[in-house]
N, C-alpha and C positions, 0 to 999 in steps of 0.2 A: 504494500500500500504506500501511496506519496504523502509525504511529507504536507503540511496546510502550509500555506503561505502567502504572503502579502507581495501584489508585485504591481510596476507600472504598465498598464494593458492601452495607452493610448495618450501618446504625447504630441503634439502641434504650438509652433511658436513662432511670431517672425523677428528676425533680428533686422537692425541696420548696420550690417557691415556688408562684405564683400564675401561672395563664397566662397574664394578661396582666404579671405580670413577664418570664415567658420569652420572649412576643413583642418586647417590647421590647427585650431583649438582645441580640438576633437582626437586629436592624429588621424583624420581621415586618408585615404590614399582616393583619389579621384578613378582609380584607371577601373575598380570594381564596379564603379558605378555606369550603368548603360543611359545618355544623352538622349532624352526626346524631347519631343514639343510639350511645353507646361501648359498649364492651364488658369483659370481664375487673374487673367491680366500677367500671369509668369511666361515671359520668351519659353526660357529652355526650364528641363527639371532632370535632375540625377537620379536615377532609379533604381536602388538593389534591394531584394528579400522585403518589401514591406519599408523601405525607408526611401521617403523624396524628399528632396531639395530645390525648390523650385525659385530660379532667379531671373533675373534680368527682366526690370518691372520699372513704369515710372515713378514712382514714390522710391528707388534706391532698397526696398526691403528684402531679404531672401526669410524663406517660409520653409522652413523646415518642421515635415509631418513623419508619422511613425502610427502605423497601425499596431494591434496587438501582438503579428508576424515580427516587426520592425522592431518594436522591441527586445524582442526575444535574439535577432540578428545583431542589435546593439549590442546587449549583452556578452552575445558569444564571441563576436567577430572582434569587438573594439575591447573587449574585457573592462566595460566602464561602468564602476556601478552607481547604481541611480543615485543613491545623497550626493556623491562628487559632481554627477551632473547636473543635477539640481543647483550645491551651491555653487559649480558655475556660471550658471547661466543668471541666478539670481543675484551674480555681483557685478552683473551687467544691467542696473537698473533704466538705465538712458539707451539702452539699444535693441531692447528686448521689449516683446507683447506675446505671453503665454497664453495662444488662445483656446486649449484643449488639454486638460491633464487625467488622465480616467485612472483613478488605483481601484485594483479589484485585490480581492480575499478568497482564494481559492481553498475551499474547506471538503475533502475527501472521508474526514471519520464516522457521517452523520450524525454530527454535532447539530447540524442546521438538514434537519426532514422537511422537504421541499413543498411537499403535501401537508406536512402538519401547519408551515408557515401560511400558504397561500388558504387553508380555513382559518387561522385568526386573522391573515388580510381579510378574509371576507365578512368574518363576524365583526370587525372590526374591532379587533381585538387590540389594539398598538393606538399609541400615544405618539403624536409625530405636526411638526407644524404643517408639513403637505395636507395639501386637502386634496388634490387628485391619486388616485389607485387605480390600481386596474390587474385582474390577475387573468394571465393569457394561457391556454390550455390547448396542446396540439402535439400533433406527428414529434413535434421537438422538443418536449416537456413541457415544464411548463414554467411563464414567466410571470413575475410579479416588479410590477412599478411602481415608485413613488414620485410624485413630479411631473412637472411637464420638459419634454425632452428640450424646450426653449427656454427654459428658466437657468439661472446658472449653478444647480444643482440637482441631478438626476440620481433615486437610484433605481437599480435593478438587480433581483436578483433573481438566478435561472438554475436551471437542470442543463448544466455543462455537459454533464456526462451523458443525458438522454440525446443533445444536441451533438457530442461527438462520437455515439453511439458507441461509450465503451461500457462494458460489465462491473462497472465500479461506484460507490455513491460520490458524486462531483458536485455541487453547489457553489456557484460561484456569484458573490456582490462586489456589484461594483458601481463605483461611485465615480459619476460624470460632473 
């Protein structure tokens, strides 16, 4: 059985500097990164495993995004762990706008029964300043929200395990 753990499941920021100043902060090596057309007002964007860099924009900003994949490539490839990154980038307070940071809590012991949670969602059983819920039931387990996914704080919590169809109890929240 794995281990529970806390991790960063989705990071997005944009800085003002140069890309290749932000590869360098990072020790990035540019040449892994495959060059395409960016999007969202970005010329070009870097793209490897889940992680883009998207620059050359008129406002001078590079946007650097990371899906759940991209993380987990951060991790492994740059061996950088998340506090370090954090407080780098937070000591960058005039060059930087963190517009995305998702931590999720991946809990495998059934500590948190997914089923048992999503009837006291329903009974409303929980104490919580959100006033929207909603608990989603399907082919993929089943999900339970608080928030509206436009507010700037989401959470969710799901059936990891049913959604990656492995034989083990997975629960995963995560906090958008």
């Amino acid at each position: 059985m794995r281990d529970n753990r806390i991790i960063v499941d989705w990071f997005s920021a944009t800085f003002r500097l140069k890309v290749e100043e932000l590869l360098d902060m990072f020790g990035i090596v540019p040449e892994i990164f495959v060059r395409t057309t960016g999007h969202q007002g970005y010329s070009w964007c870097y793209r490897y495993e889940g992680i883009n860099i998207h620059f050359e924009r008129d406002d001078g900003t590079i946007w650097l995004e990371m899906s759940g994949k991209g993380c987990r490539t951060w991790e492994n490839l740059f061996v950088f762990e998340w506090p370090r990154f954090i407080e780098t980038v937070l000591n960058l307070p005039d060059l930087l706008n963190i517009t995305r940071i998702d931590v999720a809590a991946d809990i495998f012991n059934d500590l948190l029964p997914i089923k048992t949670l999503a009837q006291h969602t329903r009974d409303l059983s929980w104490v919580s300043k959100w006033n929207e819920w909603e608990v989603i039931e399907g082919s993929k387990g089943i999900t339970i929200n608080f928030g509206s996914r436009t507010s700037d704080i989401f959470l969710r919590i799901y059936d990891k395990g049913a959604e990656q169809k492995t034989e083990h109890s997975w629960v995963r929240v995560e906090l958008q």
